[in-house]
Structures are given as structure tokens and as C-alpha cells.
N, C-alpha and C positions, 0 to 999 in steps of 0.2 A: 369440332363438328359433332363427335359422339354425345356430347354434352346440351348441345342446342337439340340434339334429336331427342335427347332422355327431357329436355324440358317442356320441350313440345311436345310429346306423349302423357306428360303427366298435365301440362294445360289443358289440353284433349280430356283426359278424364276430368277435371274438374269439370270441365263445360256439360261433361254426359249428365255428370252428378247432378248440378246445377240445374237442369234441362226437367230432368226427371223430382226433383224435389218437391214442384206442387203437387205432383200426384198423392204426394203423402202428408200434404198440407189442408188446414178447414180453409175458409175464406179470410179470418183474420190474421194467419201468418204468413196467406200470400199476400194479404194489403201489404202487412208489415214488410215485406222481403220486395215489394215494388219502388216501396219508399228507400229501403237501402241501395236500389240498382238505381235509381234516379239519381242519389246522393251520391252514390258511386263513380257517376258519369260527371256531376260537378266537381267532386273531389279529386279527380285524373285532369280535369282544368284547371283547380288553382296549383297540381302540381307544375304545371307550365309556369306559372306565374312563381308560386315559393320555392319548389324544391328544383326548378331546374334553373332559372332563374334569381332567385335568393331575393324576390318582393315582396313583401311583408303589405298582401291586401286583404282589406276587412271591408269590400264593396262586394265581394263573390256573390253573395245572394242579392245584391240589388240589380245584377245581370238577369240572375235567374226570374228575379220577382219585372221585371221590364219585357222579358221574352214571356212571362205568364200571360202579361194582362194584357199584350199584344194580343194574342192569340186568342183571349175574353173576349176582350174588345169587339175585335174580327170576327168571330164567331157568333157573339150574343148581338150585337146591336148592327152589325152589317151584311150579315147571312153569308160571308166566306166559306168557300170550305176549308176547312181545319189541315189540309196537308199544304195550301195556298198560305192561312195564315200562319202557319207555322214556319213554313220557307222566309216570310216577309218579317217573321219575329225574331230568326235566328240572324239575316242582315241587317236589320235593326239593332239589336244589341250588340253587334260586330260595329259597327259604327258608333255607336254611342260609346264603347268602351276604345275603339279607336281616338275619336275628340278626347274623352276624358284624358289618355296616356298621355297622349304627346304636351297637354299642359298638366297631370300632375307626377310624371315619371319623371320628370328632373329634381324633385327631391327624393331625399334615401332616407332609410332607418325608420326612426322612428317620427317624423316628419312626413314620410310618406303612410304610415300606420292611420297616421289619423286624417292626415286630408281626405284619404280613402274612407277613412270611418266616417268623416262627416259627407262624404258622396252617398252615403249606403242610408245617413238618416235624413238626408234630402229628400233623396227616393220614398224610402215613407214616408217624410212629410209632403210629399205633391199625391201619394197614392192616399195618405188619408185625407185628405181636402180638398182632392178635386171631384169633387161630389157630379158631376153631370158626365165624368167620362169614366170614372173608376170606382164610383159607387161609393165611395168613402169608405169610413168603417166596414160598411156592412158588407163589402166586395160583390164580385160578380159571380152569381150565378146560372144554371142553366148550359152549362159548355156542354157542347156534343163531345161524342166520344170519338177516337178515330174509329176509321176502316180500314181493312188492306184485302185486297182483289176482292170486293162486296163482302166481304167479313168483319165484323162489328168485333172490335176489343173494347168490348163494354163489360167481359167479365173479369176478374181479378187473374185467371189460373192465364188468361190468351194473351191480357197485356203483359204478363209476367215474362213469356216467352216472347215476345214483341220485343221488349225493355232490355231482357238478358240478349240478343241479337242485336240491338243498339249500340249496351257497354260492349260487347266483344267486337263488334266493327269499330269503335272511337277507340277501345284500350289497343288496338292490333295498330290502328291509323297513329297511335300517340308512341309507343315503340316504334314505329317505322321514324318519325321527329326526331325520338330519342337517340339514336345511332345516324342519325343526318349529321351534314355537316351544318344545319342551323341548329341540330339540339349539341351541339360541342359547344356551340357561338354562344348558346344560352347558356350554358355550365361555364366558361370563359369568363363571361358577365360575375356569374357570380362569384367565382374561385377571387379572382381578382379584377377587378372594374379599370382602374387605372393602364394595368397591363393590357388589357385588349385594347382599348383604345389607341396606344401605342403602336399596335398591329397594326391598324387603321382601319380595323372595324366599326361601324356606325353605334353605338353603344344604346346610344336613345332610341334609333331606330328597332334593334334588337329586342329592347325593354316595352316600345310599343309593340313588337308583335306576340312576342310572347301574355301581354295582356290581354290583346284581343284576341287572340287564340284560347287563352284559357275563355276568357268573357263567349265565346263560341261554344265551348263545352257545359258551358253555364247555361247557356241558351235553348242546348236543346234537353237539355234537364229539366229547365222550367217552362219548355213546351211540353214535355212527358206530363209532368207535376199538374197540368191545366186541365190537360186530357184524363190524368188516370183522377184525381182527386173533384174533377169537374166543377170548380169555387177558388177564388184566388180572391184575398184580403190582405192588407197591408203586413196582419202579423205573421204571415207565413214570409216575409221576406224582412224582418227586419233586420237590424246588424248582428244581434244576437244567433241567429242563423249563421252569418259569416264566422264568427268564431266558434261554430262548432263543426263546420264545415275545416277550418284550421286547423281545429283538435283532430278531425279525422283523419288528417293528415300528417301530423305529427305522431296520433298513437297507431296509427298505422305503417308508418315510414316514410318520411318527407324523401322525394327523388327515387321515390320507385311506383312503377304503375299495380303493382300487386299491392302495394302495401296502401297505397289510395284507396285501392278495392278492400282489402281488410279492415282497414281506417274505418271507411262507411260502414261496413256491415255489421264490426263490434259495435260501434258505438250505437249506429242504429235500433241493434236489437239486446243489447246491455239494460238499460232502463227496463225494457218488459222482461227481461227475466229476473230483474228485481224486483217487480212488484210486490211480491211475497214479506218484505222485510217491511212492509207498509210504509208509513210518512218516513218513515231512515234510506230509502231509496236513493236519494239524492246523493246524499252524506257518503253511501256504499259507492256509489258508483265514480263519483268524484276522487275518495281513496285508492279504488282500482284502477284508475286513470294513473292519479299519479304514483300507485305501486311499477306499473308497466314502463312507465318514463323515466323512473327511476334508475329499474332494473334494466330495460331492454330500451337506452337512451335514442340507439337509433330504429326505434317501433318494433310493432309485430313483424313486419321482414324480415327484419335479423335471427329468428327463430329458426329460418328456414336457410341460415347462412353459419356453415362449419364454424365459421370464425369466430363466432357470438360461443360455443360453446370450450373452443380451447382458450377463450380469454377468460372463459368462469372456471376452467380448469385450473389457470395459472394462478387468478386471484386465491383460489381456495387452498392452491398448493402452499404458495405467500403465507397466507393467513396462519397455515399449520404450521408453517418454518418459525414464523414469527413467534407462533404461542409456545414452540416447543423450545424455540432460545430464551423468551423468557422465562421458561419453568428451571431450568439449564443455570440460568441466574440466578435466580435466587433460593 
């Protein structure tokens, strides 16, 4: 109990930190820091799906990119308002990602990797060709911004606080999952598949919901993304998007909601603090990715776990034993 209080007080101050940080930000590091809490709130989704779950999907942003252009749609060419379209975007994509599970969740591995992948370049390919509802290439412009009680988050610093009150309701709602007895049923699934089923728990049932549950997080990410960037075009959602959404998950900690939030926000903000190293950006940043996977296999979470640091203690100890027997030898 003393333990859950010291975590909760130090969540608490992160949130104050957090809260307070545009105040000491221009306009483009708050762009920047909305786009990692948006990414943030999709990447606490496909933990549902990968890390708690063990499904290996590369559709995540075709959720997100389908709750966008809903919301486009709704707003530029039918005069919706934007918290109606947005309601009818996120049951949308819940449903769509519902159909999809229940026919491609009975394959696994790497079977299910790519049927997914080929759902995700589907999706861009009906967003770039259907030219009279989704504008094609050139996407849709024009979205309103939202409101909340007659206040416009039409500036970077208000959606910022908007957005960070969003991820901290869905990360608080996604922990409460996690310590359920359906996020045990999801880690069950994954640990071993065959054994639950034995249980006589629904297995595919289980694998649909945790899809459309993540596909739900995705959703209201890419109503955020409609709103704060006010343009949705095919390339903001394409597959490539899913596998970095992946990566943020992996270099952040697969099956942890903290480490989804770190996931997003290194990687999100990695690339601009390289710019400086001009065209070798890429090259750096790719390195660093996989120095961190390397060294800290199970992501930046483990940083923040005792455990991670007496297993580098013992390796090192090892190492020294090792180099000192062989000097001993010979």
C-alpha cells in the first residue's frame, strides 16, 4: 500500500510538471508535445492489442486514419458538430475493428502481421482513390477546431491541456483493464493461448476485444489528430505510421502504460532533437533505437525498475570474474 501511495505521488507530480510545461514552450514545441500525447493515447491502444495481448498488428493507424476522416468527413461537408462527429468516429472504428478481428484474429504470428498489414494499405488505398468523399491525395481540409464550455482549442498551449487530460483519463481507464480480471484473460492469451482455452475461456472472443479496445484508443487519437492538425490525407495514416507506432511501443516497454507514454514521446521528439547532425539524422536516430533495445531489451520502463540495474550489476561483476580468471590463466 505504502508503495502504490509513493507512486501515486510521484504520478501526481509528473502530471503538475506536464501541466506546467507549455508555459515555458514557443508554439512549435507545443505542436510538437500534442503530436506526442495524441501518439501517446494510440500507443496505450496497441498496448491492449501487443503487450497485453501478444498481437502483432500493423493496422493501428488505419483505425486512427478511419476515426480522422470520419470526423473530416462530418465536419467539412455535413456541418456536424465536431464532439457529435467525433462520438459517431470513435463507434465507427470500434465496429470496423470489431468485423475486422473476429475474421482476421484466428490467424497468429506472423500470418496475422501481415493480413493486418494488408488491412492498413487497403485503407490508403480506398483513402487515396476515393476522390469524391475523401479528397484523394490531396485530403480534407478546413476542419473546425473543437470547443469546450464556449472555449475554442484553436491554440497549441489549450489543446495541449485538453489532450494531456484525455491521455491521463484513457492511461488511468487503461490501468484500471490492466488489474481486471479481463486484463489477466488478456495476459493469459498471451503467456499461453492453448492453456486458457482449456480454462474454457473464449479465446477469440478475448483477441476481438482487446482489438477493438485498442482500435478505440486509436480512434480517439485520430479524432485529436483531425482537430489539432485540422487536414487528414492518406499519408498521415499509412502502414508506415503503424510500425512506428510499434516501435514506440517496444522502445518504450511493451505491457506497460508508462512505458507506451515514454515510447511516444522519445521517439516523437528524438528526430527534432536531431536535426543538428543534418541528412545523418535518420542513421542517428535509428542507432539509438537500436542501442536502447539492445541494452534495455525490455524499453525505457525498465530504467525505472531496481531490477534492470542489479542484473547490470551482476553482468559486470561476471565480466570482471571472467577477465580476471583469464589473466589468472595465462
Amino acid at each position: 500500500m505504502k508503495m502504490k501511495k509513493s507512486q501515486l505521488l510521484c504520478g501526481l507530480a509528473v502530471l503538475v510538471l506536464a501541466a506546467l510545461l507549455p508555459l515555458f514552450m514557443q508554439g512549435y514545441g507545443n505542436r510538437l508535445m500534442n503530436t506526442a500525447l495524441i501518439s501517446a493515447i494510440a500507443v496505450i491502444g496497441l498496448n491492449f492489442v501487443f503487450g497485453y495481448a501478444g498481437l502483432i498488428s500493423l493496422a493501428h493507424a488505419a483505425f486512427v486514419g478511419i476515426a480522422a476522416y470520419i470526423v473530416a468527413i462530418l465536419t467539412t461537408a455535413h456541418g456536424w458538430s465536431p464532439w457529435l462527429a467525433a462520438l459517431l468516429a470513435i463507434a465507427a472504428t470500434c465496429l470496423c475493428a470489431y468485423i475486422a478481428g473476429r475474421i482476421l484474429l484466428r490467424l497468429k504470428g506472423h500470418y496475422l502481421a501481415l493480413a493486418t498489414l494488408g488491412l492498413n494499405v487497403s485503407f490508403t488505398i480506398v483513402a487515396s482513390n476515393w476522390l469524391d468523399v475523401t479528397g484523394g491525395t490531396n485530403g480534407i481540409s478546413g476542419i473546425p477546431s473543437l470547443s469546450l464550455a464556449g472555449v475554442p482549442l484553436d491554440d497549441e498551449r489549450s489543446f495541449y491541456w485538453f489532450a494531456l487530460a484525455v491521455l491521463t483519463l484513457l492511461a488511468g481507464l487503461a490501468t484500471r483493464v490492466r488489474h481486471s480480471h479481463a486484463g489477466r484473460a488478456l495476459m493469459a492469451v498471451r503467456d499461453d493461448e492453448l492453456a486458457t482455452a482449456m480454462t474454457g475461456l473464449p479465446v477469440t472472443r478475448i483477441k476481438v476485444a482487446a482489438f477493438t479496445l485498442g482500435a478505440a484508443y486509436a480512434a480517439v487519437a485520430g479524432c485529436l489528430f483531425a482537430f489539432h492538425i485540422r487536414f487528414v490525407s492518406p499519408e498521415d495514416f499509412n502502414f508506415s505510421h503503424s510500425i512506428i507506432y510499434l516501435a514506440m511501443l517496444i522502445v518504450g516497454g511493451e505491457g506497460s502504460i508508462v512505458g507506451a507514454v515514454l515510447g511516444a514521446v522519445g521517439v516523437t521528439l528524438l528526430p527534432e532533437l536531431l536535426r543538428g547532425v543534418g541528412n545523418a539524422y535518420m542513421l542517428v536516430f535509428g542507432v539509438l533505437v537500436l542501442v536502447i533495445l539492445v541494452v534495455l531489451p525490455r524499453g525505457l520502463i525498465s530504467l525505472a525498475q531496481p531490477a534492470t540495474y542489479r542484473g547490470l550489476r551482476r553482468r559486470q561483476g561476471t565480466g570482471a570474474a571472467t577477465a580476471g580468471h583469464g589473466g589468472r590463466s595465462s
